[in-house]
C-alpha positions in Angstrom: 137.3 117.6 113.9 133.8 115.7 114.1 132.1 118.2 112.5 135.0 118.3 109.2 134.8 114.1 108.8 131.0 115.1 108.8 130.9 117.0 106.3 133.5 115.0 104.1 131.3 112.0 104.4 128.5 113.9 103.3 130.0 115.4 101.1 131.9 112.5 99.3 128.3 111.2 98.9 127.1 114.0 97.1 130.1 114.4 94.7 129.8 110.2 93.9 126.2 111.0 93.4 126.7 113.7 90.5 130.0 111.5 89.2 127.7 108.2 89.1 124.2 108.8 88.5 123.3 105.5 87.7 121.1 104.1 84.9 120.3 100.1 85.2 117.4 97.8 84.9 114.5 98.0 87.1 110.5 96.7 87.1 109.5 100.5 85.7 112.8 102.6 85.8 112.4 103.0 89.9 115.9 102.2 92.1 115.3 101.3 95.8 118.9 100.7 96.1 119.3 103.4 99.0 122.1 101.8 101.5 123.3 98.4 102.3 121.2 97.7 105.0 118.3 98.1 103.2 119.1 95.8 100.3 119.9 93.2 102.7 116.3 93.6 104.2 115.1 93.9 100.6 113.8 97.7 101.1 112.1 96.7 104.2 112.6 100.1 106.3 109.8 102.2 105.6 108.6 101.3 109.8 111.9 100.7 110.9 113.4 103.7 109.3 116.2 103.9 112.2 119.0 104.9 110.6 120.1 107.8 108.3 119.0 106.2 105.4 115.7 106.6 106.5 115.8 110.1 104.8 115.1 107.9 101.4 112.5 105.5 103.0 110.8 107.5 105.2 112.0 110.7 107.2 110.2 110.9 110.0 112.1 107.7 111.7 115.0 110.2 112.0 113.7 111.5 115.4 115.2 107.8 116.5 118.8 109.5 115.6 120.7 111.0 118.7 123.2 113.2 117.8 124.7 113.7 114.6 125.0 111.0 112.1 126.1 110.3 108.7 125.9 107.0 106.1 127.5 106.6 102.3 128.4 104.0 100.2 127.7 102.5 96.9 126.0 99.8 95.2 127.0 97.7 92.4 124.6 96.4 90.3 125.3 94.2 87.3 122.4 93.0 85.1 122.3 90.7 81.7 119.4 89.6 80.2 118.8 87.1 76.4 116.8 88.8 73.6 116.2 86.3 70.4 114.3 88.5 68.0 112.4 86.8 64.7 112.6 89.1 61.6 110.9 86.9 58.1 110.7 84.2 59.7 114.3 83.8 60.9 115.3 84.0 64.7 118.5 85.8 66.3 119.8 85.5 69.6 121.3 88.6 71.2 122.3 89.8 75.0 122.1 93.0 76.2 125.9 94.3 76.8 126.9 93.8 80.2 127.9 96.5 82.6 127.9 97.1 86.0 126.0 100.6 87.6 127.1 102.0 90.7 124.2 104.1 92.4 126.2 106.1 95.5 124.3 107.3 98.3 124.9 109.9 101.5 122.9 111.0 104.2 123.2 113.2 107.3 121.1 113.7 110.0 121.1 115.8 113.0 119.4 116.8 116.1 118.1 120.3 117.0 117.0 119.4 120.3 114.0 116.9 121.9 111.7 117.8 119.2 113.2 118.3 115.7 115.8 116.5 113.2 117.1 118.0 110.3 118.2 115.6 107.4 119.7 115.8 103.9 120.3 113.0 101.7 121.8 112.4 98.0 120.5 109.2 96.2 119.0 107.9 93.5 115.5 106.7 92.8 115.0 106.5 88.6 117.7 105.4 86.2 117.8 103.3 82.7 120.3 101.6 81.2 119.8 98.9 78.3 122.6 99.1 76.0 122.8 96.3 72.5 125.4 96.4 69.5 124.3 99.3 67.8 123.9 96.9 64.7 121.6 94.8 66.7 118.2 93.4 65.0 116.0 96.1 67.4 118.4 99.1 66.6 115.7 100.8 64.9 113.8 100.7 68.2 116.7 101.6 70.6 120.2 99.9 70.9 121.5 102.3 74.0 119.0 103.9 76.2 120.3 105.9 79.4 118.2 107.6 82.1 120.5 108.8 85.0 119.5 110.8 87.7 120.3 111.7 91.3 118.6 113.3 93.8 118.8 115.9 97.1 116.5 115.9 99.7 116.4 117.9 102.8 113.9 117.1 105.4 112.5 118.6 108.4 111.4 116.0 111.2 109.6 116.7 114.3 108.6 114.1 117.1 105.1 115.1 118.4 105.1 112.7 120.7 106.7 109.7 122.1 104.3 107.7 119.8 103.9 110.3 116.7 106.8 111.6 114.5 106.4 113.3 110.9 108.4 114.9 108.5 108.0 117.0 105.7 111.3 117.4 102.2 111.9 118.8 99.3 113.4 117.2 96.4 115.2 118.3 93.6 116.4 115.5 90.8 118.7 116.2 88.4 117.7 114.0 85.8 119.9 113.0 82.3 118.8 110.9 79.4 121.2 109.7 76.6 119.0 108.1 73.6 120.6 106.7 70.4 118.9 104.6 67.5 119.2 104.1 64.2 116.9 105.5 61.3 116.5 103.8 58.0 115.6 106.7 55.3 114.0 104.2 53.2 111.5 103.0 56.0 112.7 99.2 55.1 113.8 98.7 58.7 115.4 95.5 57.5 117.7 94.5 60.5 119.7 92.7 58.2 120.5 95.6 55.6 123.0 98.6 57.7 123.8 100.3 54.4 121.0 103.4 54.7 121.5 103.5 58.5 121.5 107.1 60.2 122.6 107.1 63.7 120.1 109.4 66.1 121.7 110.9 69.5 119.1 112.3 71.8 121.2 114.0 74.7 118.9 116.3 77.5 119.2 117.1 81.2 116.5 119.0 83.9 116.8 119.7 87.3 112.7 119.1 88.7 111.1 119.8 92.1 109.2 118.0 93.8 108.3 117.0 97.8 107.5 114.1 99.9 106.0 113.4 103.6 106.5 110.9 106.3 104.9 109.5 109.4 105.8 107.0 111.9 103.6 105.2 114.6 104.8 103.1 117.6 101.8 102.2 119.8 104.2 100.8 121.9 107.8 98.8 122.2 106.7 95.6 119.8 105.3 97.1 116.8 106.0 100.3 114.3 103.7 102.2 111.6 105.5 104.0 108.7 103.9 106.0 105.7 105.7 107.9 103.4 104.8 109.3 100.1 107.2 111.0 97.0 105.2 113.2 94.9 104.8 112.8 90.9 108.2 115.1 89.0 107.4 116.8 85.8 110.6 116.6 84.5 110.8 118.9 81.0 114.6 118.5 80.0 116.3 120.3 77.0 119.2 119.5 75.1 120.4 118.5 71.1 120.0 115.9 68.6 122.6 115.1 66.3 122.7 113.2 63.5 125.5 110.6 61.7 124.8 110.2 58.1 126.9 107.6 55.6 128.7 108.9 52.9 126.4 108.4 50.1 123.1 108.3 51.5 120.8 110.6 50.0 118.6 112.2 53.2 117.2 115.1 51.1 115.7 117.7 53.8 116.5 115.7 56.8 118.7 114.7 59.3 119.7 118.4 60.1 121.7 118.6 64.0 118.9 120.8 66.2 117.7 121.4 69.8 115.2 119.8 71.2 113.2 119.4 74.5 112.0 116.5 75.9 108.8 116.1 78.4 107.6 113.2 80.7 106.2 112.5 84.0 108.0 110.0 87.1 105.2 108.6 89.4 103.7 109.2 92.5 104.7 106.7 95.1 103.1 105.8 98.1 104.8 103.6 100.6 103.6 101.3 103.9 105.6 99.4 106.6 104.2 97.6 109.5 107.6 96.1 111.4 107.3 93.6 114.4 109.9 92.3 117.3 108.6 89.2 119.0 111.5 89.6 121.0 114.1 92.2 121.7 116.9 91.3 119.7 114.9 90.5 116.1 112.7 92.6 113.9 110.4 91.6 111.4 109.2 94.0 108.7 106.2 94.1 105.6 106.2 96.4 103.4 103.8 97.8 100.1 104.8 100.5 97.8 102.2 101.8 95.5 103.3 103.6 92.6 101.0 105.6 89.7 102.9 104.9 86.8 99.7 105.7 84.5 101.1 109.3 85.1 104.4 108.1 82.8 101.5 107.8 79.9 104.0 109.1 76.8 107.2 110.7 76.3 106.8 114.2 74.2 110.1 115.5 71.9 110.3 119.2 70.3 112.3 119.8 67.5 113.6 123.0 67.1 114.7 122.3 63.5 111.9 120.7 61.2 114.8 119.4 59.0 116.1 116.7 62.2 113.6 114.0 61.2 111.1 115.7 58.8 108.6 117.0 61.6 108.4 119.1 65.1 106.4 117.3 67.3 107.2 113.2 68.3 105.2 111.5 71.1 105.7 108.3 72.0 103.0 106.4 73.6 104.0 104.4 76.8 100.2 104.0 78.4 102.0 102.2 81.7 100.0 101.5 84.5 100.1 101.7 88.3 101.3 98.7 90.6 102.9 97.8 93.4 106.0 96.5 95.1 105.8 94.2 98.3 109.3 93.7 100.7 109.7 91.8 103.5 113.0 91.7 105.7 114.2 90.3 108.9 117.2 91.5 111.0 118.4 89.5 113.9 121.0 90.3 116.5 122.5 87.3 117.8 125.0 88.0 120.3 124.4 90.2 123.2 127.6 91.9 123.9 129.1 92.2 120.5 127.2 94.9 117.8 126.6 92.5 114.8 123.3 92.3 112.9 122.5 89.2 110.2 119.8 90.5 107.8 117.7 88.7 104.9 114.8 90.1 102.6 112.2 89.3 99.6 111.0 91.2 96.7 107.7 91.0 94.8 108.2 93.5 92.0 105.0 93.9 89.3 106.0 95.1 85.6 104.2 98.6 84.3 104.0 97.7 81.1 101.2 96.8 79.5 100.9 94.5 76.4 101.3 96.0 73.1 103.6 99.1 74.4 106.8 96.9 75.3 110.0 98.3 73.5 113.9 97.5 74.0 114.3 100.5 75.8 113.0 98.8 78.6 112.6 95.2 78.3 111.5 94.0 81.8 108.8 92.1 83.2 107.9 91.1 87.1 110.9 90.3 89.2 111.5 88.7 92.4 114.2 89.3 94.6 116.3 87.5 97.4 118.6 89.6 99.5 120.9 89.0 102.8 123.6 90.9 104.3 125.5 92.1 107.7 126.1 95.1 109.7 128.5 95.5 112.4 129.0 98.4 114.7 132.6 99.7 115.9 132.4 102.3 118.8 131.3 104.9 116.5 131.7 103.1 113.0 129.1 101.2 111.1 129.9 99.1 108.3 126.9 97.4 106.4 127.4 94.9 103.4 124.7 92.9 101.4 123.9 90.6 98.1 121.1 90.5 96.5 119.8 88.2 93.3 117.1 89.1 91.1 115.6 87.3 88.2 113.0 88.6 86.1 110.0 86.6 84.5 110.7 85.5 80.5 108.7 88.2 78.3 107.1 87.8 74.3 106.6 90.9 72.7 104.9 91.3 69.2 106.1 93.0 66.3 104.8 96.5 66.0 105.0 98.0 62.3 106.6 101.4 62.2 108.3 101.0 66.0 111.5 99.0 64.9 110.0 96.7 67.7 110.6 93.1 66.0 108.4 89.6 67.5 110.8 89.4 70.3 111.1 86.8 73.6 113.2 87.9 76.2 114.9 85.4 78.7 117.5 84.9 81.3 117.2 87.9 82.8 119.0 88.6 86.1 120.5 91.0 88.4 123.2 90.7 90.8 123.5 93.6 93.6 126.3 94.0 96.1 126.4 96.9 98.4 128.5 98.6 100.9 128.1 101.5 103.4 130.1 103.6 105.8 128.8 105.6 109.1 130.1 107.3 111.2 127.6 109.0 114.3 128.7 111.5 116.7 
C-alpha cells in the first residue's frame, strides 16, 4: 500500500509536469519555483536542502531523508506588467494579457542503506510567457511568445561521512517554444496600418541532456555548506512554420508553410548556501546563484523552404550576459510539541539583458522579491503553503529599425506567486 500512494504521488507529479509546463515571466527565462517551502524561504535551500525538494536545489542534502519520501504540488503564478510604446511621435498604452502559470513539481527520494539515496524529481527550471493583442503596437517584434519546458532528474547521493555528502544527476528537459508575430510585406511596420499583416507561427519541441552535481558540508550541528551546479543544455528543437496571409495581399515567393529547426543555449548555473541556527528551533539561510547567460548569445532558425520568409538562415542576436541571484530565508519553529514551521524570504534578482538587445519577448528588468509561508506536519503528512510578491524595476527601451522593437517604457510590473505542496514519507 505505501509503496502504490508512492508511486501515485510521484507519478501525479510527473503527469502535471508534461500537462503544465509552464511559461511565465522571470529575470532571464530561469524558474526557481520548485516547492512551497522554498518560495516561502525565497529559494533559500541550497545548504538546508532537507527535504525532497532538494533534488532541484541541491541533491546531496537527500542523505538527510530516512526512509522513503515523496513531495508534489503546484505553483500559481500570475504576472501583468504596463507597456506604453511611442510610434511618430504618438504614445500608446498597452498591458501584457494576464494569465496565470502553473509550474507542478514531484519528487521522491529513497534510502538504499547508511550510505546512498536515490532521488528523482520532475520540475521546471526555464519557461516564457509574454502574451499582447496580436494587433498590438510591438506585434511586429512578438505579440505571444511561449517557452515551456519540464524537466527529469534522477540523482545518485552518497554520504561519505557524517560531515561530507555529494551527489551526482542527469537531466533531461523537454523543452517547447510557441512563437507568433506579425510580418508586414511592405517593410512599413506601421503599428497603426494591419491591412498587409501576415501572421508567423513558430511551433518546435527537443528533448536535451544535460547533468548537475551537489555537495553539502556541516562542520558541525550550527552551520551547513551547500554547492550545486546545472550544467549549460544545447537545446536544438525542430518543428514548422506556418503562415496566415489576407485575402488580397500580394506575397509573391514568400510566405510558403515549411519545417524548420531552431538552435540556442540555457546557462550554466552555479549555486551557494551557507545556512545558520543560532538556536535549535530556527534556521537562517544566504544564498548566491551564478548563472552564464553569455552562453544564451543568439537564437539560430533553419528554414527548410527558402519561400517561408524569402531566406534559410535567421539569427537573432540576444548578446545576454552572466549575473547573479541572491536569497535569503528564515524558518522558525515555534512551538515545541506541535510540527508547525513559519517561514519568510528575499529576492535580489539581476536582469541579463543588456542595453540595445531588449525586445517584447522578454520585457524584464531586475526584480526583488518578498516571500512567507507555513508548513505543518501530520504524522506522516506534510502540507506546505506560501505567497510571494515580486515587482520588477520600470525599463526604456529604444527603437531599433528593422526589429519591430518601437521606443518603449515598461512599468508596473509584478508577480504574484502562491504555492502548495503535498508529502507524504514512509
Amino acid at each position: 500500500m505505501k509503496i502504490r500512494v508512492t508511486l501515485f504521488l510521484f507519478l501525479l507529479g510527473l503527469v502535471l509536469s508534461s500537462i503544465l509546463c509552464v511559461k511565465a515571466q522571470a529575470s532571464g527565462f530561469a524558474l526557481y519555483e520548485w516547492s512551497a517551502r522554498s518560495n516561502a524561504l525565497g529559494g533559500a535551500m541550497i545548504a538546508k536542502a532537507d527535504d525532497a525538494s532538494a533534488i532541484a536545489w541541491n541533491a546531496a542534502g537527500i542523505t538527510q531523508l530516512e526512509g522513503t519520501q515523496t513531495l508534489a504540488g503546484v505553483s500559481l503564478i500570475a504576472p501583468s506588467n504596463d507597456v506604453t510604446t511611442s510610434y511618430n511621435g504618438v504614445d500608446t498604452a498597452e498591458s501584457i494579457n494576464k494569465k496565470v502559470f502553473v509550474p507542478p513539481h514531484a519528487y521522491i527520494t529513497h534510502q538504499v542503506n547508511d550510505s546512498l539515496w536515490l532521488g528523482v524529481g520532475t520540475f521546471t527550471r526555464f519557461g516564457l510567457g509574454t502574451s499582447f493583442d496580436q494587433n498590438w503596437s510591438g506585434r511586429y517584434s512578438s505579440y505571444d511568445t511561449e517557452l515551456n519546458s519540464f524537466s527529469v532528474n534522477p540523482n545518485l547521493a552518497y554520504k561519505f561521512n557524517d560531515y561530507i555528502s555529494f551527489a551526482l544527476g542527469v537531466e533531461l528537459m523537454y523543452v517547447r517554444a510557441d512563437l507568433r508575430k506579425k510580418i508586414d510585406p511592405t517593410g512599413a511596420n506601421d503599428p497603426n496600418n494591419t491591412t498587409n499583416d501576415v501572421d508567423q507561427r513558430i511551433i518546435v519541441d527537443t528533448v536535451s541532456p544535460g547533468f548537475n552535481a551537489g555537495v553539502r558540508i556541516t562542520p558541525n550541528d550550527e552551520w551547513a555548506i551547500g554547492l550545486s551546479y546545472r550544467s549549460e543544455m544545447l537545446h536544438h528543437a525542430s518543428g514548422s512554420a506556418s503562415y496566415n496571409v489576407p485575402t488580397g495581399v500580394s506575397t509573391a515567393t514568400r510566405f510558403n508553410d515549411s519545417q524548420v529547426t531552431m538552435s540556442m543555449n540555457t546557462p550554466n548555473m552555479f549555486m551557494f548556501g551557507v545556512e545558520y541556527k543560532p538556536i535549535p528551533n530556527i534556521s537562517l539561510e544566504a544564498d548566491a546563484i551564478y548563472s552564464e547567460w553569455s552562453s544564451y548569445s543568439d537564437i539560430a532558425y533553419n528554414f527548410a523552404d527558402s519561400t517561408a520568409i524569402g531566406i534559410t538562415n535567421v539569427t537573432i542576436n540576444k548578446k545576454w550576459e552572466d549575473v547573479w541571484r541572491f536569497q535569503l530565508g528564515v524558518e522558525y519553529l515555534p512551538l515545541d510539541d506541535f510540527d508547525l514551521a513559519l517561514r519568510a524570504g528575499y529576492v535580489y534578482d539581476q536582469s541579463p539583458i543588456r542595453e540595445g538587445y531588449e525586445d517584447y519577448m522578454l520585457p524584464t528588468n531586475d526584480r526583488q522579491m518578498v516571500s512567507t509561508g507555513l508548513g505543518m506536519t501530520f504524522d506522516s503528512f506534510v502540507v506546505d503553503v506560501s505567497y510571494n510578491y515580486l515587482w520588477m524595476k520600470d525599463r526604456t527601451i529604444e527603437a531599433r529599425a528593422g526589429t519591430g522593437v518601437l521606443d518603449t517604457k515598461t512599468t508596473n510590473g509584478m508577480t504574484h506567486i502562491v504555492g502548495l505542496s503535498l508529502g507524504y514519507n514512509f
